[in-house]
C-alpha positions as CSV (number, residue, x, y, z in Angstrom):
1,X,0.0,0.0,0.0
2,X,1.7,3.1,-1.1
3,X,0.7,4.8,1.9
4,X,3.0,2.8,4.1
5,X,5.8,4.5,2.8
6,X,4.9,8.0,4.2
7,X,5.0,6.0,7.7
8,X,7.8,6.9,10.0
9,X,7.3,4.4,12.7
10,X,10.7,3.5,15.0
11,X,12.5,6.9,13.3
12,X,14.1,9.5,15.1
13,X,13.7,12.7,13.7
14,X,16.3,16.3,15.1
15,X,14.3,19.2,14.3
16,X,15.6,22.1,14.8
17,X,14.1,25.2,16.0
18,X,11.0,23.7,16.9
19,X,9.7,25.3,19.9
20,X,7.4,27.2,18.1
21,X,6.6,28.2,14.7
22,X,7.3,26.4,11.4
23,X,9.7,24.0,13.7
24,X,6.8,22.8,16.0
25,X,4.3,22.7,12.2
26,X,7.2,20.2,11.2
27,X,7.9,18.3,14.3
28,X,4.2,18.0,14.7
29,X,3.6,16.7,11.0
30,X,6.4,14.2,11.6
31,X,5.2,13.1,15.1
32,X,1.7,12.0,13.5
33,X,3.7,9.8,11.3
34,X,4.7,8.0,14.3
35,X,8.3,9.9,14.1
36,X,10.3,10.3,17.5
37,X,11.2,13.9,18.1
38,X,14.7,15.4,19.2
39,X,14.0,18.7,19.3
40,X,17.0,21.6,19.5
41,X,15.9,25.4,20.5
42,X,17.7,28.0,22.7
43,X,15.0,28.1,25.2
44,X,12.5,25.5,26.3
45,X,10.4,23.4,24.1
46,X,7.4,22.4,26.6
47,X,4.5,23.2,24.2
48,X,6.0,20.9,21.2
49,X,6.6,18.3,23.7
50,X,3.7,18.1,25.2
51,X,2.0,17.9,21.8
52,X,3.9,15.4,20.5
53,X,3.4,13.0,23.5
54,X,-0.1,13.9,23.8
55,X,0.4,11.8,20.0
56,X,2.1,9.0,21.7
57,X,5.4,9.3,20.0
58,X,9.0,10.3,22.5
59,X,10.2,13.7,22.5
60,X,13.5,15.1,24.4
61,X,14.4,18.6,24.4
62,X,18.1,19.8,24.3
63,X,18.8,23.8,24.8
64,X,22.1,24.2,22.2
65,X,23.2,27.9,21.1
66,X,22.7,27.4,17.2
67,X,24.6,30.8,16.8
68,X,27.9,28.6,17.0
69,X,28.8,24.9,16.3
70,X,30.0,24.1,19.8
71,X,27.1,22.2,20.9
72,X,26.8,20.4,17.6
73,X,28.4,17.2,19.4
74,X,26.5,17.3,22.8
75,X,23.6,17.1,20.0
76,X,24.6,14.3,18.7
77,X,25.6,12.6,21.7
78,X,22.0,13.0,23.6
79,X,20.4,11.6,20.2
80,X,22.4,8.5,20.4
81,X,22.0,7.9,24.3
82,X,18.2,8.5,24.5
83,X,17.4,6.6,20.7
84,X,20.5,5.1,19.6
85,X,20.3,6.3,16.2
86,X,19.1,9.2,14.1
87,X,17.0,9.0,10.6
88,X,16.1,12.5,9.7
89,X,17.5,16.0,10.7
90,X,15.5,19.1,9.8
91,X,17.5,22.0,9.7
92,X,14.9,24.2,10.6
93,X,16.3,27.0,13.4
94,X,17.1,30.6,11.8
95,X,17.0,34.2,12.8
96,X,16.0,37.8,10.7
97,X,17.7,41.2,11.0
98,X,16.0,43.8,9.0
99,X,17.9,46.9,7.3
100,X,18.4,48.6,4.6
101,X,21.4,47.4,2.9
102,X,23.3,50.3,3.1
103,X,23.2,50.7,6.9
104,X,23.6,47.5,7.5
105,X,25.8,45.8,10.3
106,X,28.3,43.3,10.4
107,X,26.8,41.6,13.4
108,X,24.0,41.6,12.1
109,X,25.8,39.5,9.0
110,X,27.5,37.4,10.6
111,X,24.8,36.8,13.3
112,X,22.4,35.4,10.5
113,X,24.8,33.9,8.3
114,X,25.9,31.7,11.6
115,X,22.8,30.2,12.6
116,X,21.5,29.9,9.0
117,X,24.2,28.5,7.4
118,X,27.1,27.6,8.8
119,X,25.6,25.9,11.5
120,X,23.1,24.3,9.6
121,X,25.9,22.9,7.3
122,X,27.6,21.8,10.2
123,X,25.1,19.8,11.8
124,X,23.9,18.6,8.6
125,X,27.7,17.1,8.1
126,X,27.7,15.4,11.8
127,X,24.4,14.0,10.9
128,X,25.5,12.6,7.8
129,X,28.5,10.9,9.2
130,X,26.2,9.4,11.8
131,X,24.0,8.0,9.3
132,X,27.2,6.5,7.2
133,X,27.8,4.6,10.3
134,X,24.7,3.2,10.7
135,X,24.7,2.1,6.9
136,X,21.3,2.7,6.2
137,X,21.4,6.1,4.6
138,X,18.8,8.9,5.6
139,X,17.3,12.1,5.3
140,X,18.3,15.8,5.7
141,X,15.7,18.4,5.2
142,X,17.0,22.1,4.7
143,X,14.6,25.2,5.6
144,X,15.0,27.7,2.4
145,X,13.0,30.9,1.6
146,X,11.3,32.4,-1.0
147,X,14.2,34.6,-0.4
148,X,16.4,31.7,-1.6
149,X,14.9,32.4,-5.4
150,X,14.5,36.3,-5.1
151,X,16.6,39.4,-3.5
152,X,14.1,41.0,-0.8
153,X,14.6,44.2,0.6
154,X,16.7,45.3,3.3
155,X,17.3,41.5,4.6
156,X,20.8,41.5,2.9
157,X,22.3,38.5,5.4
158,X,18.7,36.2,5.2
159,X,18.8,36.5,1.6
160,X,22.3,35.6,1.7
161,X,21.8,32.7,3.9
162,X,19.1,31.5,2.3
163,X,20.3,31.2,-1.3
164,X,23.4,29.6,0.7
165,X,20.9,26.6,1.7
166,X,19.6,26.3,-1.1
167,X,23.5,25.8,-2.9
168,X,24.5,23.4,-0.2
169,X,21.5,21.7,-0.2
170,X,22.4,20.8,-4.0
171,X,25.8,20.9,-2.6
172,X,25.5,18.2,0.0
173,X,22.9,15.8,-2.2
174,X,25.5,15.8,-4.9
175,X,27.9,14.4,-2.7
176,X,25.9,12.1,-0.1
177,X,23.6,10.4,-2.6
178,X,25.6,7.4,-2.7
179,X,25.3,6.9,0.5
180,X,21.6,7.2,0.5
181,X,21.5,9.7,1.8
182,X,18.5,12.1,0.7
183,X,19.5,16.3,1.1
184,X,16.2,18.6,0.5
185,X,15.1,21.9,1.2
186,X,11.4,23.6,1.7
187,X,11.1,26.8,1.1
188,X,8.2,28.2,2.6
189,X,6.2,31.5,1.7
190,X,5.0,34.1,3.8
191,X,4.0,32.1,6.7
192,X,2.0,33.7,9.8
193,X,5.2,33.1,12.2
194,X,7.2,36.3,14.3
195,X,9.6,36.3,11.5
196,X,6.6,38.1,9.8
197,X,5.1,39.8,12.6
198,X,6.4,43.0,11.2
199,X,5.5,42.9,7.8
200,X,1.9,41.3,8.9
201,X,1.6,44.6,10.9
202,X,2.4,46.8,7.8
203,X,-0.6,47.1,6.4
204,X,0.2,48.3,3.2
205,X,3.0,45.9,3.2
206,X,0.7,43.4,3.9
207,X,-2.1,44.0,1.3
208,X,0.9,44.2,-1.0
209,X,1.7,40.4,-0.5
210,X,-1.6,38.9,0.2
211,X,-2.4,40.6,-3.8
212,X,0.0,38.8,-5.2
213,X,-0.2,34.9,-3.3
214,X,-3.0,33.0,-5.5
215,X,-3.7,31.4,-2.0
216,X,-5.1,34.9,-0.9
217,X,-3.8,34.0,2.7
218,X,-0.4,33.6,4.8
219,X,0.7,30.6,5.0
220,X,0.6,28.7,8.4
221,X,2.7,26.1,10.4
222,X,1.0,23.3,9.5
223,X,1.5,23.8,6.0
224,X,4.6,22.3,6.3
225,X,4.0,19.6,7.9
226,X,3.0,17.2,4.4
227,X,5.9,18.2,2.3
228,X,8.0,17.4,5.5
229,X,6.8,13.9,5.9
230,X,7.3,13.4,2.4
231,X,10.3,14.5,2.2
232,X,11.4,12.7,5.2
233,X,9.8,8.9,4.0
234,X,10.5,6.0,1.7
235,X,8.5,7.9,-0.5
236,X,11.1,10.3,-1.3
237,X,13.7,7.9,-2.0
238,X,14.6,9.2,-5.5
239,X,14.3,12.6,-4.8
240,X,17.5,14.8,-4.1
241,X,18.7,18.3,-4.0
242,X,15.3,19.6,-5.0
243,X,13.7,22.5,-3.2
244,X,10.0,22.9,-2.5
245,X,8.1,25.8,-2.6
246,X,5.6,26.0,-0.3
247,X,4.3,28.9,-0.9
248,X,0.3,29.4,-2.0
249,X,1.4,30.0,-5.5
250,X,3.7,32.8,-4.9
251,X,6.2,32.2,-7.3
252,X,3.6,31.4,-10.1
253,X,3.0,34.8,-9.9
């Protein structure tokens, strides 16, 4: 039954960033596919957690500082005491500064640039020796942007970063393939989340984009959450360095 290979029954999914926002939409969606839940966040993750055992699936919550790659192998080691193993990391976790470009700061770059890229990469490269180990391949799914197919205005280092994920994403599935291992991205629209909170509370700014998504609405958390199981299942076997738009038809436009 085709549907069986959307299950993710026994896997162990890190998601990143997933104390709120897209992260929990993800974690959530991959939870009620009977996924296992590591999730990594700065501060506490008690609402996804309780949501994804209120599904009957484990969850463990591990506070890391994603603005550098020094926690990257505490990560790993918790993963591997609590499950043993790890199937699928979803490198979700990222941060906005907003500027115009020719004010703007280079903490601000390199703020945004670390958490968004390098440290995705990073993890996404301890991961994927993990899963050489195991010998059983697996699944790495990247969090792009719209911004990773257009410039934006006065996000200089997120645009940056995010055409960066979308290149290593590429990058990394060119490489890792034949170890089965499947690289991805998503790249979501203009999703109700406080990355947008400002441009939601522009009205003008807001009409602006609602006129142009065919969806005539922001996009929402749980939006995610099917193009994340798929992309995270058997399903997806055969499908590598693509990046997904998920975005109410806002690049058809």
């Amino acid at each position: 039954m085709i549907l069986n290979a959307f299950n993710l029954e026994g896997k162990v999914a890190i998601v990143t960033g997933c104390n709120r926002g897209l992260g929990q939409g993800i974690a959530l969606g991959l939870a009620k596919a009977d996924c296992n839940i590591v999730g990594v966040s700065s501060s506490g993750s008690d609402e996804t957690k309780a949501k994804v055992e209120a599904l009957g699936r484990q969850f463990i919550d591990i506070r890391a500082n994603l603005m550098k790659t020094d926690d990257i192998p505490g990560i790993m080691a918790s993963t591997l005491e609590q499950f043993g193993k790890v199937d699928i990391l979803v490198n979700n976790a990222g941060i906005i500064r907003r500027e115009d470009a020719i004010d703007f700061s280079e903490q601000d770059w390199d703020d945004v640039m670390d958490i968004n890229l390098k440290t995705a990469f990073f993890l996404s490269q301890a991961v994927a020796k993990q899963f050489i180990a195991q010998g059983n391949g697996g699944k790495i799914i990247n969090v792009a942007s719209m911004l990773s197919f257009q410039g934006g205005i006065r996000v200089p280092s997120y645009t940056a970063s995010k055409s960066g994920v979308l290149g290593i994403t590429r990058l990394m599935a060119n490489e890792w393939a034949k170890h089965n291992i499947n690289v991805n991205a998503i790249a979501p629209g203009y999703m109700a989340t406080d990355n947008t909170a400002q441009l939601r509370d522009d009205k003008k700014r807001s009409h602006e984009i609602l006129d142009r998504i065919p969806a005539d609405r922001w996009g929402n958390p749980e939006d995610l959450a099917g193009p994340a199981v798929f992309l995270a299942s058997d399903a997806a076997n055969y499908v590598n360095g693509f990046t997904m738009a998920v975005d109410g038809g806002w690049l058809a436009r």
